[in-house]
Structure formats: C-alpha cells, structure tokens
C-alpha positions as CSV (number, residue, x, y, z in Angstrom):
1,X,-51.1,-21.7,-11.5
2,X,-50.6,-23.4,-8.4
3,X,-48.3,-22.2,-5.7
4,X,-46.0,-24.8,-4.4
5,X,-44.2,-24.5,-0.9
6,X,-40.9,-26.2,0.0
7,X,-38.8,-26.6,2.8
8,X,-34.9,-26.4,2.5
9,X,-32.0,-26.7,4.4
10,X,-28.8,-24.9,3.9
11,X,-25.6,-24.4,5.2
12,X,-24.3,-20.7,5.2
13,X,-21.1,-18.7,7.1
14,X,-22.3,-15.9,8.2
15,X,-20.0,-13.4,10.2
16,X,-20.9,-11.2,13.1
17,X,-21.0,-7.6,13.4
18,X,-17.6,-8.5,15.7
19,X,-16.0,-10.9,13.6
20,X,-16.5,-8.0,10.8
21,X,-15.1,-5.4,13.1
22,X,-12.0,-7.4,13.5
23,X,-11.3,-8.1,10.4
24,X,-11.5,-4.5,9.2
25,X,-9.3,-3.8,12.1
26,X,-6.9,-6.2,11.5
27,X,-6.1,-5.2,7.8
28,X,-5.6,-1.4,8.9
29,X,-2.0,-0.1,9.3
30,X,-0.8,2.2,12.2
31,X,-2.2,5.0,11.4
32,X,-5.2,3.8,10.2
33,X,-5.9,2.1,13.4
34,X,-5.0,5.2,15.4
35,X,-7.8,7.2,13.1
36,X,-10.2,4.5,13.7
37,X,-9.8,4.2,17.3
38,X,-10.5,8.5,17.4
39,X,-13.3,8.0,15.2
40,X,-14.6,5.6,17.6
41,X,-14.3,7.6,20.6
42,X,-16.5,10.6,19.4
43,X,-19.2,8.0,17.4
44,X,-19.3,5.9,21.0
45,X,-19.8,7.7,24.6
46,X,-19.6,4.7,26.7
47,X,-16.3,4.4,25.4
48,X,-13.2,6.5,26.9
49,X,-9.8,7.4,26.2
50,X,-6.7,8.2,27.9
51,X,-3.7,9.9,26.1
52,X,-1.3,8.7,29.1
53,X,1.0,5.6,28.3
54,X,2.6,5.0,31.9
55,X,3.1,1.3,31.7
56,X,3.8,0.4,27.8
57,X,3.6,-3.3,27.3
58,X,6.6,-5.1,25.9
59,X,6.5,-8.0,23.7
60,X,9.3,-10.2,23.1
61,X,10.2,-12.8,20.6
62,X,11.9,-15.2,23.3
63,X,8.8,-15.2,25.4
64,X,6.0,-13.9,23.8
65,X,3.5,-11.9,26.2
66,X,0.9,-12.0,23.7
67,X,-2.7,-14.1,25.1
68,X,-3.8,-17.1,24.6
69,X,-5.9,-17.6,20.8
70,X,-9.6,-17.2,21.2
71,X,-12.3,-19.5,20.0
72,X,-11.8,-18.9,16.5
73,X,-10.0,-16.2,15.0
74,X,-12.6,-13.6,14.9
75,X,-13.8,-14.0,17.9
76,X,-16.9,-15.3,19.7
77,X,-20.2,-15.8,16.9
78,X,-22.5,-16.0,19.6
79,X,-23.4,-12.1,18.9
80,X,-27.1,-12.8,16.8
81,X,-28.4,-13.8,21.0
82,X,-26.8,-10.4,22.0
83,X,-28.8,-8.7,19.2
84,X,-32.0,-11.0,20.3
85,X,-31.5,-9.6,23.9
86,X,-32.7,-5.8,22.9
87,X,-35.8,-6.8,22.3
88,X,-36.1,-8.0,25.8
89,X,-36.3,-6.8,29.5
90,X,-32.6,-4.7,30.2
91,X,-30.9,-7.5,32.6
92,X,-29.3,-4.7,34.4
93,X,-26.6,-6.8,36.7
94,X,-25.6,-9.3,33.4
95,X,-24.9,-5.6,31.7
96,X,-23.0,-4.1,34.5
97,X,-21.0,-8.0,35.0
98,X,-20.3,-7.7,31.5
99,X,-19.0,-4.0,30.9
100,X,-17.4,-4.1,34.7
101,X,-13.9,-2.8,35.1
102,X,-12.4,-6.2,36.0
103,X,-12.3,-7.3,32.3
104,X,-12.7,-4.1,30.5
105,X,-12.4,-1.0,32.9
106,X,-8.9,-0.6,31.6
107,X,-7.0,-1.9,28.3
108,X,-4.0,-0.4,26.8
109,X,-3.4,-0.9,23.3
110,X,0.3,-2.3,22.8
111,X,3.8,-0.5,23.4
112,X,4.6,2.9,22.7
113,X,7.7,3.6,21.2
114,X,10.2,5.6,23.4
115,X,11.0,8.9,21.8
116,X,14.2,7.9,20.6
117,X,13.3,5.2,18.9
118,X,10.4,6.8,16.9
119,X,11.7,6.9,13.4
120,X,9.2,6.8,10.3
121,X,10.0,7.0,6.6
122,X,8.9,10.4,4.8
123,X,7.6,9.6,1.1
124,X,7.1,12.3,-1.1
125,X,4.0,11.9,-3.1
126,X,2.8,14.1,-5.7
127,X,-0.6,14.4,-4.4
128,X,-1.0,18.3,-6.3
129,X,0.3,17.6,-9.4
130,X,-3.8,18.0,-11.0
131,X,-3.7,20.9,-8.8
132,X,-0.7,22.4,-10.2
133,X,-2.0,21.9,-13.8
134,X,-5.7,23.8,-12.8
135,X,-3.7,26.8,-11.5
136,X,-1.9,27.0,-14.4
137,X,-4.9,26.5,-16.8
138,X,-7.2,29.4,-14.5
139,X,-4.1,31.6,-15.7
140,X,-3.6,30.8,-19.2
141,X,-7.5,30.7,-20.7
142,X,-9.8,33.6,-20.3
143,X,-12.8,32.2,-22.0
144,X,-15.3,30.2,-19.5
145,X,-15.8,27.5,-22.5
146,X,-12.1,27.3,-23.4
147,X,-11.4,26.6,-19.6
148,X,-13.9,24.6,-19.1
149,X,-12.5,22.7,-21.8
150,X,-9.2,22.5,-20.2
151,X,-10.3,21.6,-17.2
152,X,-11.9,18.7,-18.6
153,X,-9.0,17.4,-20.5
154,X,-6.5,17.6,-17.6
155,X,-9.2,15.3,-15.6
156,X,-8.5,12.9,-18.6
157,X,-4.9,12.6,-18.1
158,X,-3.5,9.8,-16.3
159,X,-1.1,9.6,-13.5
160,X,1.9,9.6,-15.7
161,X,0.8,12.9,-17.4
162,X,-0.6,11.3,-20.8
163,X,-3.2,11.6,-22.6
164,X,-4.4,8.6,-23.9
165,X,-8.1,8.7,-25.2
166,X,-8.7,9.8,-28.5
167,X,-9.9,13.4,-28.7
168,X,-12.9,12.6,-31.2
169,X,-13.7,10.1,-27.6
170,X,-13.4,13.3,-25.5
171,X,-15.4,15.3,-27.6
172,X,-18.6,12.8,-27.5
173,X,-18.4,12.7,-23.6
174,X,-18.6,16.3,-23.5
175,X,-21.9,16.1,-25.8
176,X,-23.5,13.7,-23.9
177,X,-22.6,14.0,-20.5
178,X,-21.8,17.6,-20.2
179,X,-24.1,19.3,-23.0
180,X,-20.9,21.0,-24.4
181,X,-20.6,21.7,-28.2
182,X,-17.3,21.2,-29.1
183,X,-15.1,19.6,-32.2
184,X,-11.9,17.7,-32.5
185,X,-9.7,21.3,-34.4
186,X,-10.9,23.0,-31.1
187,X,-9.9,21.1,-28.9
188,X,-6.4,20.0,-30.4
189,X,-5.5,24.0,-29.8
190,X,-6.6,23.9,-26.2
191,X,-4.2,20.4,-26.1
192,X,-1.2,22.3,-27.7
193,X,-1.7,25.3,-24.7
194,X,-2.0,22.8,-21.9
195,X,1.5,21.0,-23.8
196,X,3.2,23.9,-22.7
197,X,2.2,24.1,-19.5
198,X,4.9,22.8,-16.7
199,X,6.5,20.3,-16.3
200,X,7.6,19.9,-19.8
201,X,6.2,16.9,-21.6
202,X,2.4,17.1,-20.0
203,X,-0.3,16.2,-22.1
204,X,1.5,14.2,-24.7
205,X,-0.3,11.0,-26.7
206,X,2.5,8.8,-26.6
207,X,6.5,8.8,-25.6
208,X,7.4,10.3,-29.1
209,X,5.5,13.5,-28.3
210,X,6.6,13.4,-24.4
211,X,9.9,13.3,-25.4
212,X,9.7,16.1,-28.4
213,X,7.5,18.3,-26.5
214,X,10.7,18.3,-23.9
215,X,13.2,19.1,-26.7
216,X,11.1,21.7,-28.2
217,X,11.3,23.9,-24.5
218,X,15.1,23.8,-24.1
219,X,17.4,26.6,-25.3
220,X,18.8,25.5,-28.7
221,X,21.4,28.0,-28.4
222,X,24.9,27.0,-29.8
223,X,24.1,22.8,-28.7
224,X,23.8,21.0,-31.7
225,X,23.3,17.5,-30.1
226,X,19.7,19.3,-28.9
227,X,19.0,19.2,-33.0
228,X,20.2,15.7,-33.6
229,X,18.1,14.5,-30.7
230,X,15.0,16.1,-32.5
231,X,15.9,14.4,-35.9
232,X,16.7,10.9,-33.8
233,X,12.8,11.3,-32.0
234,X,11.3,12.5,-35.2
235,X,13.0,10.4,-37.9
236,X,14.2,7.2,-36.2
237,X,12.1,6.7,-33.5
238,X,11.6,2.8,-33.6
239,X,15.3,2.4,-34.3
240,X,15.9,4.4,-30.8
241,X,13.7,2.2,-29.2
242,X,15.6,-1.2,-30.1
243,X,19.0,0.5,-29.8
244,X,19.9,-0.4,-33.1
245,X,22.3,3.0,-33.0
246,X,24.2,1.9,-36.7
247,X,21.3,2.2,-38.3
248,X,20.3,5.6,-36.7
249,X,23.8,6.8,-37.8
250,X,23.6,5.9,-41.3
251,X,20.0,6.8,-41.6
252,X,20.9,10.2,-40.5
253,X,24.6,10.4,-41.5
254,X,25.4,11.4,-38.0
255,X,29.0,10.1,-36.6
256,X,29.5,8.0,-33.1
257,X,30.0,11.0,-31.3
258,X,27.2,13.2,-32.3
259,X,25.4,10.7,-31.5
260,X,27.1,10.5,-27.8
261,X,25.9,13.8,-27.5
262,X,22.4,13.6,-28.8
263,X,22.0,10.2,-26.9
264,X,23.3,12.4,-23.7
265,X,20.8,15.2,-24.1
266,X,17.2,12.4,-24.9
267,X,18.7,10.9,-21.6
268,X,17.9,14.1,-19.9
269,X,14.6,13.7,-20.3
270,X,11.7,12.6,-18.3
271,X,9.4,10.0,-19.9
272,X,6.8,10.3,-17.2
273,X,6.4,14.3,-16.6
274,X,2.9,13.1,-14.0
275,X,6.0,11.8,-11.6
276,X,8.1,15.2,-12.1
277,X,9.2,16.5,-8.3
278,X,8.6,19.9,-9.6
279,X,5.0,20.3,-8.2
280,X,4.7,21.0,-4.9
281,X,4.7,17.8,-2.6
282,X,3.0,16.6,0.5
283,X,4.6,14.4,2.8
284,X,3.2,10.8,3.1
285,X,5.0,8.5,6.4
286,X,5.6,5.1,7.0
287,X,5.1,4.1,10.2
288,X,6.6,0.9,11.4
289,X,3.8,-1.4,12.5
290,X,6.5,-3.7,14.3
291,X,10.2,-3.2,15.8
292,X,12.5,-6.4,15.7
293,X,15.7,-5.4,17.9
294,X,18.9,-7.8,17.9
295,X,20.0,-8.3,21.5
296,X,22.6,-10.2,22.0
297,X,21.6,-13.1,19.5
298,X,18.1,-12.7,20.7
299,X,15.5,-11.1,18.9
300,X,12.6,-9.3,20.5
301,X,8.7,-8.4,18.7
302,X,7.4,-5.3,19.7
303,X,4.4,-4.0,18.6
304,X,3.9,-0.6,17.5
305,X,1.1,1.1,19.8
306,X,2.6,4.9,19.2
307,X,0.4,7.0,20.8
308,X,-2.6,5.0,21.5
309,X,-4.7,5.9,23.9
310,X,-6.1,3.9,27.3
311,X,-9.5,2.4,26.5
312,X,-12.2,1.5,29.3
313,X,-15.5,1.3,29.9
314,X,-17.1,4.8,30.5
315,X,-17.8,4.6,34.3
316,X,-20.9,7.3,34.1
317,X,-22.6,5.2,31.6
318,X,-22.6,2.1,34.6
319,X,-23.9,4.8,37.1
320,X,-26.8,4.9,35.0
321,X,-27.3,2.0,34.7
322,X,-27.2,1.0,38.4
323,X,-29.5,4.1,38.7
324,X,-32.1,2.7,36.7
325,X,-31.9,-0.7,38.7
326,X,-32.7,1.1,42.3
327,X,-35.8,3.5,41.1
328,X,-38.5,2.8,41.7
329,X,-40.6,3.8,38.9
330,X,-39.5,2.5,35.4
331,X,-41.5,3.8,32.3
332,X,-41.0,3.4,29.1
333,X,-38.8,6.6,27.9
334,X,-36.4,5.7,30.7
335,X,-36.5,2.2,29.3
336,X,-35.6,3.0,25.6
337,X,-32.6,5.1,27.0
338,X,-30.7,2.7,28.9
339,X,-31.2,0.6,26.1
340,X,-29.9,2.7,23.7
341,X,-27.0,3.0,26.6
342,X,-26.7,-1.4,26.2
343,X,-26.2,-0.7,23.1
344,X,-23.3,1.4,23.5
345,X,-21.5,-0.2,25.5
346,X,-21.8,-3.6,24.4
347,X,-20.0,-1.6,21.3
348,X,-17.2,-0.4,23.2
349,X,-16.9,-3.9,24.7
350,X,-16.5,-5.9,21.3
351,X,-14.5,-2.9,20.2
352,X,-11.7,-3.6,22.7
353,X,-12.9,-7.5,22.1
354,X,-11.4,-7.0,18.8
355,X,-8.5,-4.8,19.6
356,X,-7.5,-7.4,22.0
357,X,-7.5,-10.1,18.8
358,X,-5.8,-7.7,16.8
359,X,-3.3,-7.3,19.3
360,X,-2.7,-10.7,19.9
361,X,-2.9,-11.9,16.1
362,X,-0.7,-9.5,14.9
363,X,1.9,-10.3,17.3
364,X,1.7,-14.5,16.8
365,X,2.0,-13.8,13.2
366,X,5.2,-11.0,13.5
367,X,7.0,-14.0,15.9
368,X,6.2,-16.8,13.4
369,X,7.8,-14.6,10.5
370,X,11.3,-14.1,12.8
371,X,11.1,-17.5,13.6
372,X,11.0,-18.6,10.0
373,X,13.4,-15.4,8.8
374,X,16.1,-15.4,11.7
375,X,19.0,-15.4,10.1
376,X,17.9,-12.3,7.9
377,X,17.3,-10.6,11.0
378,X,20.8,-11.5,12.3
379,X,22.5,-10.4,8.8
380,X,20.4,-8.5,7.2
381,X,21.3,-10.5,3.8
382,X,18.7,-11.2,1.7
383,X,20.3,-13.8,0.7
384,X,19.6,-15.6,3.7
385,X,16.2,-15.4,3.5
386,X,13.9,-19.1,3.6
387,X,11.4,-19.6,1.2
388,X,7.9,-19.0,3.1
389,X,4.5,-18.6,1.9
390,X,1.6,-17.5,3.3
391,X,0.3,-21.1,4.4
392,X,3.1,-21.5,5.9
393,X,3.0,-18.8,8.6
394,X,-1.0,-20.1,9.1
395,X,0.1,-23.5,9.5
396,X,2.1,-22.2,11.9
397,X,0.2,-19.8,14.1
398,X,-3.4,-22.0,13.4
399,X,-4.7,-19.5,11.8
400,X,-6.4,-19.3,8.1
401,X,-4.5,-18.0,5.0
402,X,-6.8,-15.1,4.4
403,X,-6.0,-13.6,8.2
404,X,-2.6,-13.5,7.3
405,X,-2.9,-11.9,4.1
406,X,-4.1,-9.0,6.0
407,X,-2.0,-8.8,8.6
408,X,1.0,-8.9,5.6
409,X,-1.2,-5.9,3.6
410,X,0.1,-2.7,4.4
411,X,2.0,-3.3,7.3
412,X,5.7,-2.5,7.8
413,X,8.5,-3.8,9.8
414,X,11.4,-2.0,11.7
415,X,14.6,-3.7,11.9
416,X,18.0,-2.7,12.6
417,X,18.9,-3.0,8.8
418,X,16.1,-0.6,7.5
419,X,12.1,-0.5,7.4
420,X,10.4,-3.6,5.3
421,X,7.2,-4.5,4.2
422,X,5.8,-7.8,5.4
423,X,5.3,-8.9,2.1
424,X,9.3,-9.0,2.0
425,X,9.5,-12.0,3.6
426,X,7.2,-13.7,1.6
427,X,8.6,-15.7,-1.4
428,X,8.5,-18.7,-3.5
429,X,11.2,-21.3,-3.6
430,X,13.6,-23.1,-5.8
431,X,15.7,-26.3,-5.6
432,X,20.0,-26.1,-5.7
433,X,22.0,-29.0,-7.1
434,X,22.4,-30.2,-3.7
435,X,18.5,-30.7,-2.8
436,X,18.6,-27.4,-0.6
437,X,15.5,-24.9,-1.0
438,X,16.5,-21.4,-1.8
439,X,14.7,-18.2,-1.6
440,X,13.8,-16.9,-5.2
441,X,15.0,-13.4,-3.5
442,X,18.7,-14.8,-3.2
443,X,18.3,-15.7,-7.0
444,X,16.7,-12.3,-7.4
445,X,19.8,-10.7,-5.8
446,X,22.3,-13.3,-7.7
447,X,21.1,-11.6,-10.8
448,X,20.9,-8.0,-9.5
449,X,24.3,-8.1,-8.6
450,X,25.7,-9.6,-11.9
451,X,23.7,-7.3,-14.2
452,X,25.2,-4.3,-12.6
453,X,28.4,-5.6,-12.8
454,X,27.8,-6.1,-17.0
455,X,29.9,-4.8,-19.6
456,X,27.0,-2.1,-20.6
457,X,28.7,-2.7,-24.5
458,X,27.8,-6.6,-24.2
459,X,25.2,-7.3,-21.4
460,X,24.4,-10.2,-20.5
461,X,21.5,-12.4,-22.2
462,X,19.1,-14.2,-20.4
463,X,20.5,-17.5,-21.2
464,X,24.1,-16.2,-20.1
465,X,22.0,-15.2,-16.7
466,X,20.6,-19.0,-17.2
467,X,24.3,-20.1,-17.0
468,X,25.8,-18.6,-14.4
469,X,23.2,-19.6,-12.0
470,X,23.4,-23.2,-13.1
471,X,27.0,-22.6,-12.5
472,X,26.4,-21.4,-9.0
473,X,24.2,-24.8,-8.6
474,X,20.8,-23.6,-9.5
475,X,18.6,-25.5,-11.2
476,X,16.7,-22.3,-12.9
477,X,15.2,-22.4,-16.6
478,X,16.1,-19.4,-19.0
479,X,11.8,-18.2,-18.9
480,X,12.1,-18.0,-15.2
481,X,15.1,-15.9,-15.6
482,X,13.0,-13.7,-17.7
483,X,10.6,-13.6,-15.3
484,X,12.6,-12.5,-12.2
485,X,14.2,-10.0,-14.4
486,X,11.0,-8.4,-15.5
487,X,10.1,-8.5,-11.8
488,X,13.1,-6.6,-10.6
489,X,12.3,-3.9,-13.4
490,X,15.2,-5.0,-15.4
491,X,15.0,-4.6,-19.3
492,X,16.5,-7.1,-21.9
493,X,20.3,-7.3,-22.5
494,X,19.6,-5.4,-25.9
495,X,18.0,-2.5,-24.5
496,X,20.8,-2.1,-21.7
497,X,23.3,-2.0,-24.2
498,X,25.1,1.3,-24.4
499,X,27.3,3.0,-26.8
C-alpha cells in the first residue's frame, strides 16, 4: 500500500491565550471577577495589589470616560510571536519597555461604590436542604446497610424533594455500581421512614403522594375538612386537578362549603417540600454590576469596581531583571529564571490587558442599553420599554453578538427603581394598529394586570385576553397569548377559576 502525501490549505480561527482570558473575564459577574483577580494575585508574583481606592473613576452616560475600542474585541492576536520569543535570547530592555510603569505600573479597576450607596440583594437559597435530610437519616437508622441505603436514596431525589426513578431502577444501580444486595420490599420501608422525615411531603413519587403524605402529619383533631381533603386526594384526584369541583361534590356527596373548607386546608400545602424555608439557609447576594443614577434628566453609567484592588507591575521583578542585564556573567540557571520571571509578567501584563477590555466593553455596552431604554430609566414603567435584541446593542457598540451575550449573562443593574438583570431589557417586538413597535414586556404587563383584576369565578380565556389587546390596538394572535402567559407562570383560565 502506497503512502500518499498531500498538501492543504485551511482557514482556521484560532484564539489566543489573551483573547481566551478576556472572554472568560468578561462573562464573570462582580464577585466572580473579584475572586479571580485574588486568585490571580497569589498564582502570579509579578503581579501586585493594592486594597486602597483613593481616586475611584467615574463613568458617566453623558460623556463616557470609557477608552477607545481596541483592534478587535479581544484584544491584540499577535501573542503566538510572544510565545515564539521564549525560546530565544531574553531581550532584557523590550521586557522592561513593555512591563514599565508608564503603561502598566499602575491600573485601577473601575469605581468603587461609596459606602452609602453599597446596597446588594440577599437571596435565600436552600443550599442544606440534602444536608438536613442526612442528619435526620444518621438519627433515625441504626443499621450501617439500612443507612447506607438511605443515604443513597436521598442522593436520588431531586431538587423539588421527589423521587422520581423507579425503585426496581435504584435497586439495579446499587448491584452494579455499589455491590449492594438489596430488593424493591426493602427498600420501599426505608422510603416510607425517610417520608416522614421533615419537611412534610419529602420523598414522594408524584404530587398525589406529596400532597397526602402532608395530610397524613397534621392533627386530625375535631377538623373535618382535614378528612374531606384526604378523600378529595385519594378518590378524585384528576377531578382536583381540572377543577371540575361539581363533580368532586357529587362524587363524594360533599356540599359547597365542605368543600370550601377542604379546598382551604389542600391549599395549605406545599407541592414542592425541596423549596420548604424550613432548613436552615445560607445567604446568596446580588451584587449590582452597574449603577444608573437619574440626575436631573441625565443619566450617568457607573461601573461597579467594589473593592477592587490597584494592579501594577511588581517593581522587584524589573529589578531583576535590570540585574541580570548589568552582570557580567550570565549562565544558564540564571537564564532559565528570568525567563520563567518573562513569563510572569508578560501574564500580569495581558491580565490587566484584558481587565482594561473588560472595563471598557462592559461599559460601551451598559451606555448603549440606556441609550436604547431611556425612558424606562426615567419612569421606571415597563411599559415603556423599546423592543431591543441583542444585535441591536452590537450593531450599536461594533461589537459581535456573542460578546454581548456575555456581558448580559449574569450581570445585574442598579437603578433608582430596583436591581435588574440585563437580560430585562432585552425583548422581542410586536406591531400596534398604528405601525408603532411595542415591547412584548408592555404586552406582558397588559396581561398581568388584567388577569389579576379577573373575576376568580369567570377568568378570563385566552381569546378574551386575545380581545382586549386587539381592543387596546394590538395586533396579537390568541397562541401568542398562550405563550406570554405561560411565560409569566400564569395557568389557564380554567385552572384559576375558584369556588
């Protein structure tokens, strides 16, 4: 078999160690950045800190401070002859010009808030919740297999506090993977212990069960709407589901008002216990990546550099450097150690390289969304809120789509009307009788309002919802109503219906 040697040409993007630095910089929030930029400091030596914030900078939407776009977005590609240049004498003055402190001795990192003004957004997340469930399980089973067993079904739950993978499934995992000999009867007893384990409703297979298991814990005592809600779960549970309450009261021969009461007691309940607040929480924060202040009709960007340290050059590693310039005698292990010190600081210098573009990008996109968004930041209305996509704002700033997108993931906005996501601002449009384009937000809200102003006995239908936006002059179709209604985590009119 011969062997057959061809030449080709091809044309590939390749992205360099700095343009893959900014990007990962670029889609971090706040506090991300602030851990990276620690993180950085201990891993690199040639670069320093400084915890002082004398002179914050202050960028405003009226006349932007922000610097001039590079190159290209990512910065300058010409890094592969960097890379080539370690393999070659140490040019000893092009390193010192390079890492000197005129460019990159000193570089703060964007405005610090002023204490006042610091304000984040505490979230509770349930971060213990498996936790909680582990203590309770070391507590209730004595034998190693039975809690081993445990342990391994609460690692099957899900978020929600279900468990939905058959138990016959469970049992062959724990053959195979785990060498544990166990059979379906087993653990169905271990499932019924962990069921009444707190909160109330853990464990369960499906709603039915979540919602029973709940019933079973509270005090019958003298409430007899507590019974009826058992019979309604156990006997009529579709019918509960679809609301279709005349049938449940003839099923069960139950009158409107015991069923009232029963209806008041299943309403009680929790249908996802995994989200119950009563595990112990830790505290999660928001912390605004941007500021938009209203002063006097004009708006001002600031950029959110809370507690960001000075960066420069470290000024021992150029001592050495110039120290290896004037000896006289250079060998070898001297050699390999100032360039292992290049190295480093040619990582601190396209560190702050891409700092610098994070900086800058962030801020050009921020100012094109208040351009596009003023009046919302005047009002506060979303209702006034323009239709804007994401090509729109990289039209705008000359930038491509995908930068955006990371600059909108994550990242939060503090106005004077509350704390926003970026995404916020993004939406699709629709037409009005009167050839105006209309956020699908103000349509969003339209609809809000009106279904929490229903008669909960007859709410409205889609196609009523259809109407009185044509009404109002949109041209809207009755699926896209359904659509924006699922979106805003609204069910349909029959399920809203009360009694």
């Amino acid at each position: 078999m011969a062997l057959r040697q061809e030449l080709s040409q091809k044309l590939m993007q390749k992205l360099s160690p700095q343009q893959i630095q900014f990007i990962k910089l670029l889609q971090m929030n706040t506090l991300d950045f602030e851990e990276k930029v620690s993180q950085e400091l201990l891993d690199n030596p040639a670069l320093e800190g400084d915890d002082k914030q004398d002179d914050p900078l202050d960028y405003k939407y009226e006349n932007s401070a922000t610097e001039s776009a590079t190159d290209n977005e990512y910065g300058d590609s010409s890094d592969d002859a960097e890379w080539s240049e370690y393999q070659q004498d140490i040019n000893v003055e092009e390193l010192l010009r390079a890492g000197g402190e005129d460019e990159y001795g000193s570089f703060r990192m964007g405005e610090d808030y002023q204490a006042e003004e610091q304000k984040e957004m505490p979230i509770a997340a349930q971060n213990t919740f498996f936790e909680y469930l582990i203590e309770q399980a070391n507590a209730t089973f004595s034998d190693e297999k039975e809690l081993l067993l445990a342990l391994h079904l609460i690692g099957s739950l899900e978020d929600d506090g279900y468990l939905r993978r058959e138990l016959r499934a469970i049992v062959n995992d724990l053959a195979f993977n785990e060498n544990i000999i166990t059979n379906e009867t087993q653990l169905e007893r271990i499932l019924i212990k962990i069921q009444n384990f707190d909160p109330a409703g853990i464990a369960a297979r499906d709603l039915q069960e979540c919602l029973l298991l709940q019933l079973y814990k509270k005090d019958y005592g003298d409430n007899p709407a507590i019974d009826v809600a058992e019979r309604i779960l156990n006997d009529q549970f579709e019918a509960f589901t679809k609301k279709h309450y005349d049938k449940i009261c003839r099923s069960l021969r139950i009158t409107d008002e015991q069923l009232k009461a029963a209806m008041g007691e299943i309403i009680k309940l929790n249908p996802k216990p995994g989200d119950t607040g009563s595990v112990s929480a830790k505290t999660q924060y928001i912390v605004p990546d941007f500021s938009v202040t209203n002063d006097d009709g004009v708006l001002q960007v600031r950029l959110n550099g809370r507690n960001a340290p000075e960066l420069r050059i470290s000024s021992a590693y150029s001592e050495t450097l110039r120290a290896y310039e004037s000896s006289a005698g250079k060998d070898k292990q001297l050699k390999d150690a100032v360039q292992y010190i290049k190295q480093k600081l040619d990582g601190a210098r396209w560190f702050i390289d891409s700092i610098k573009q994070r900086q800058n990008t962030l801020l050009r996109t921020m100012e094109a969304i208040v351009r596009r968004q003023r009046e919302f930041f005047i009002e506060g209305d979303d209702t006034h809120l323009r239709p804007m996509i994401l090509k729109d704002i990289a039209t705008e700033v000359e930038m491509d789509i995908s930068t955006i997108s990371r600059v909108a993931n994550s990242k939060y906005v503090e106005t004077e009307f509350g704390i926003f996501p970026l995404k916020h601002f993004f939406s699709e449009g629709l037409s009005t009788d009167d050839g105006d384009e209309v956020s699908n937000r103000e349509i969003k809200k339209i609809m809000g309002d009106a279904i929490a102003a229903e008669s909960k006995k007859k709410p409205l239908t889609d196609e009523a919802l259809m109407a009185l936006l044509n009404d109002k002059g949109y041209n809207i179709a009755r699926r896209t109503v359904a659509k924006y209604r699922e979106q805003l985590g609204i069910p349909v009119a029959r399920l809203r219906k009360e009694i």
